[in-house]
C-alpha positions in Angstrom: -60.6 7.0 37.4 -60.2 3.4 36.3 -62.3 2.1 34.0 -64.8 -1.6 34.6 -63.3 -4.1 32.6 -66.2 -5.1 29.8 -68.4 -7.7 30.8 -66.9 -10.5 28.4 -63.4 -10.4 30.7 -65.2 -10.2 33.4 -67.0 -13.3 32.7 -63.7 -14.6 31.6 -62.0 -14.0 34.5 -64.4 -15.6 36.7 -64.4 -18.9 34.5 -60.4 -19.0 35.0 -60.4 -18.0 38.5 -63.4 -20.9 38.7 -61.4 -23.1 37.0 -58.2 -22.6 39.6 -60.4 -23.0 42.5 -61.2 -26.4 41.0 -57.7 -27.7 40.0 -57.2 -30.0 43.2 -60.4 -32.0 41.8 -59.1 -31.9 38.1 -55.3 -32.1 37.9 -55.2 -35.1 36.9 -57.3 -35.1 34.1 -54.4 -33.2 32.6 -51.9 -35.0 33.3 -49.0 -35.8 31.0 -47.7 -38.9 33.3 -51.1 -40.5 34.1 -51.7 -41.3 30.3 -49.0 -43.3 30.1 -49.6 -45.0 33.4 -52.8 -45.7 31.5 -51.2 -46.2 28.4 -48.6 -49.4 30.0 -51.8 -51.0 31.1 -53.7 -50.6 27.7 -56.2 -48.2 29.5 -57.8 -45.0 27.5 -58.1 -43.0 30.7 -59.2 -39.0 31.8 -56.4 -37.5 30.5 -56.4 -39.1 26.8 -60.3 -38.3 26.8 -59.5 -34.9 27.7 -56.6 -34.1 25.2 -58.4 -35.6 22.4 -61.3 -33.3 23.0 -59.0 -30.2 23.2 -58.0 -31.3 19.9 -61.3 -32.2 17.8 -62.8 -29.1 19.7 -59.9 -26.5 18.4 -61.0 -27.3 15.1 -64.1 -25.0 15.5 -63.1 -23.2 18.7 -59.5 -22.8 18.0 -57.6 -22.1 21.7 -60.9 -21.2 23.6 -60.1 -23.9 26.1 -57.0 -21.7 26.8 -58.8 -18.7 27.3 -61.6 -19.8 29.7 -61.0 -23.1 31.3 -57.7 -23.9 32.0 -56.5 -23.7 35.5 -52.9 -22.7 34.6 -54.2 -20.1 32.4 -56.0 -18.8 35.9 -53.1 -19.1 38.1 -50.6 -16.8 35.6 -53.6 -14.3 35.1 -53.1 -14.0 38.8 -49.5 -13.2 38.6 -50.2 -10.6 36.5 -50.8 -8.6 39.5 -47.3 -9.3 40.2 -45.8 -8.9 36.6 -47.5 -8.2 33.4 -44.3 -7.4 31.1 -44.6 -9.0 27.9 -42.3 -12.4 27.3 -39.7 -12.6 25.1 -41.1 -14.9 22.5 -39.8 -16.2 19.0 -37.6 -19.3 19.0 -38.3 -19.9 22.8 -42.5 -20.9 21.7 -41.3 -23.8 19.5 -39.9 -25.6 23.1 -43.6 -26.3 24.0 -43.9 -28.1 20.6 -40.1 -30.5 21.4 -41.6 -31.6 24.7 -45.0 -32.5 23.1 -43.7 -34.4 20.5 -40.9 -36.7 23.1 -43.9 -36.8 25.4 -46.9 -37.9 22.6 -43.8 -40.1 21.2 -43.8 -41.7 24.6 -47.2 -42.4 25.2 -47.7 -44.1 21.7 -44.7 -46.7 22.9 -46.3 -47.6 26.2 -49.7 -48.3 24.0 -48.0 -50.4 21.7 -45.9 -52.2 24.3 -49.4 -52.8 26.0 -50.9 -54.0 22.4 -47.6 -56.2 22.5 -47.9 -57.4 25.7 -51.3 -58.9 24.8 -53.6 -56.2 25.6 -55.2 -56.3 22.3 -58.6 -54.2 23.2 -58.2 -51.3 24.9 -60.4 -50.3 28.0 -61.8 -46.9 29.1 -61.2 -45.9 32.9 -61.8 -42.0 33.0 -60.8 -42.1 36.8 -58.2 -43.8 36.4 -55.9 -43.7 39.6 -57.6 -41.2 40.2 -59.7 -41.7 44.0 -63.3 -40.7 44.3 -62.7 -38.6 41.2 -60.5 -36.2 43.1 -56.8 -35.7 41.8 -55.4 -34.1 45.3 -56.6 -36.9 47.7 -53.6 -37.5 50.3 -50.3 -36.2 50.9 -48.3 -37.6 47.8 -51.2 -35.8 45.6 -50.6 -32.7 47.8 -46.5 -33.0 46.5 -47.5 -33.1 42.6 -50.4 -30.5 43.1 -48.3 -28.2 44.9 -44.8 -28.9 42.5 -46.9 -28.3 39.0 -48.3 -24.7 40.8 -44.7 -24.0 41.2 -43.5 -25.1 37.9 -46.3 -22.2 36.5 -46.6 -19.8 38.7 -43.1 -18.9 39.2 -41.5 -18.5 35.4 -44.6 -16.3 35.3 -43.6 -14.2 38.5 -40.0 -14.3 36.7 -40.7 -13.3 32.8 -44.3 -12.6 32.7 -47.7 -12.8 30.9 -48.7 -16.3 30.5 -44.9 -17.6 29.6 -45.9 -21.4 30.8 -48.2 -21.2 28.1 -45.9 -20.2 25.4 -42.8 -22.2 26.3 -43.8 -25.3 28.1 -47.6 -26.1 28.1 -48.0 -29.4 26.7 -51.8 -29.2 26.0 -51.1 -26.2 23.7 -49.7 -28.2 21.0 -53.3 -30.2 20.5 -55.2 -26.5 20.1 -52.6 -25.3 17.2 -52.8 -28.4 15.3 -56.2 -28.3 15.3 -56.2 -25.1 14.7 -54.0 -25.5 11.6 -56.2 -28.0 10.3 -59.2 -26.4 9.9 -57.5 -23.8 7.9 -55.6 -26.7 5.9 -59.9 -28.0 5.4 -61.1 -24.5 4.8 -63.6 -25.7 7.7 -65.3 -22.7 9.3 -63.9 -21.7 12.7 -63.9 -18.7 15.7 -60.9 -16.4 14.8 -60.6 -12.5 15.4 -60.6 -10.8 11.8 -59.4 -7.0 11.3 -63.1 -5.3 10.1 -61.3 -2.0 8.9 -57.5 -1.7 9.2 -57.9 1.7 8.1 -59.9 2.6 11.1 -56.9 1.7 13.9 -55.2 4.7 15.1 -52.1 2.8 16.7 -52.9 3.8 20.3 -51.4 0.4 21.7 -54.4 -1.0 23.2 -54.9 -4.0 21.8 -51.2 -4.8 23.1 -51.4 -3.9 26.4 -54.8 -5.7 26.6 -53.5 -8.9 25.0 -52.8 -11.7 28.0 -50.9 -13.3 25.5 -48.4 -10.7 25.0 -48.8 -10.6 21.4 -47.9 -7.6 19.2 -51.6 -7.5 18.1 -51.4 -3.7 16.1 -48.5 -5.2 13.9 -51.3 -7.9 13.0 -53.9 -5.4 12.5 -51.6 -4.0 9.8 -51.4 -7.2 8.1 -55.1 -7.3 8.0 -55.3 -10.2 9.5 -54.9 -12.0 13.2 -53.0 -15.0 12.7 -50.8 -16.2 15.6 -50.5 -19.7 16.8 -49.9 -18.2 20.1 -53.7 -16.2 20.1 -56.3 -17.9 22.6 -59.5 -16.4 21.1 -60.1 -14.4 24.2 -61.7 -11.2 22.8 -59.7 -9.0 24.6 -58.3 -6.6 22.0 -62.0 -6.8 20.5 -63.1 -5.1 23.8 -60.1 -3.0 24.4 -59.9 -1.5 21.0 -61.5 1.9 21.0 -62.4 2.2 17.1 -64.0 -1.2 17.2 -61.4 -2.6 14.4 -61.5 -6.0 15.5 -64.1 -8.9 15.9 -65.3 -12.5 16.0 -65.9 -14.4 12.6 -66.5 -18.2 11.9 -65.0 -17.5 8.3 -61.3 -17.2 7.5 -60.7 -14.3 4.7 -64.7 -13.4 4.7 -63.5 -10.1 6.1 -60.5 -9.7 4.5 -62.1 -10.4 0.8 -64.0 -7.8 1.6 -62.2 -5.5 2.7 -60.1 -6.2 -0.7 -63.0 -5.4 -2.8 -63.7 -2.0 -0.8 -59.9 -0.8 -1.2 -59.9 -1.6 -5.0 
């Protein structure tokens, strides 16, 4: 008989699926080509508000965001009905981080060419091109909602779980450096520690649970989960059946000890 999902994925679920339903209204608040629209006419819109909180929110959060608000998050959960094989990961993760940096590279020109052009104060427009609020709003908007769908739902359908997010999401990129600078501040943060390594008893859980498709037992044996590719969502916490993992807001707390107990 098939086991209820714990209550944490549930809730999880229903904040992504809630989050899809909404995606007409808030596409464009993630777009990559509407910032620098804003950014020729020296205007700090939606999108730039919303990147920069991804960012400066990672720092205590770390990839939360990814985990239970992000629309295309929601849409490749749903193709997991379709195909949940692991991607083939590696070198192929880094392309996310090439189209970031052409993309951030572009929208800092189109500011300065603004800043050039004499916009020398910058304005805030959060709805910026954006009517009544609402991204999809006529039949042009209905083109772009219906063409980014397609450009993450199907290489989902085609190599599996969550592969947008690992080779091509350009909001990722934001959560792993501010992930990576909290550690570089030693600022506390939400990670998922390894409470007794000694405890697992490989069973594979944690792997097949993992909507990432990370290896998560090969972390466990380092004593430590550390992936720039994890999204915080507690699901290997809840899968695991010897309770090995868990939440912390301090980096090495768990570890140290852990140290101390072994020697």
């Amino acid at each position: 008989m098939k086991t209820q999902k714990p209550l944490r994925q549930r809730l999880r679920k229903l904040c992504l699926i809630t989050a899809l339903l909404c995606f007409p209204i808030t596409l464009y608040y993630f777009s990559p080509a509407l910032i620098i629209n804003a950014g020729l006419q020296g205007i700090i819109n939606g999108s730039f508000i919303v990147f920069l909180l991804q960012f400066l929110l990672s720092i205590p959060f770390g990839r939360l965001f990814c985990a239970y608000l992000c629309p295309a998050g929601g849409l490749q959960e749903c193709a997991f009905a379709v195909n949940d094989k692991k991607p083939r990961q590696g070198w192929k993760n880094y392309i996310k981080y090439g189209i970031w940096i052409v993309w951030i590279a572009a929208v800092g020109f189109c500011y300065y060419c603004s800043y050039r052009n004499g916009n020398g104060s910058l304005q805030t427009d959060f709805f910026f091109e954006t009517e009544h609020g609402i991204s999809v709003s006529g039949i042009p908007s209905y083109i772009i909602y219906y063409g980014i769908v397609l450009l993450i739902f199907v290489p989902a359908i085609l190599f599996g779980k969550r592969v947008f997010c690992h080779y091509f999401c350009w909001m990722a990129p934001f959560m792993v450096l501010g992930t990576k600078l909290r550690r570089l501040l030693h600022l506390p943060g939400l990670h998922i520690t390894v409470k007794e390594k000694n405890a697992c008893i490989s069973c594979g859980k944690c792997d097949r649970e993992c909507p990432m498709g990370i290896e998560v037992s090969a972390k466990v044996a380092e004593g430590q989960i550390c992936s720039a590719e994890c999204i915080q969502c507690g699901a290997c916490i809840d899968g695991c059946p010897k309770k090995v993992l868990s939440y912390d807001m301090i980096e090495g707390k768990k570890k140290e000890n852990g140290d101390r107990k072994e020697a």
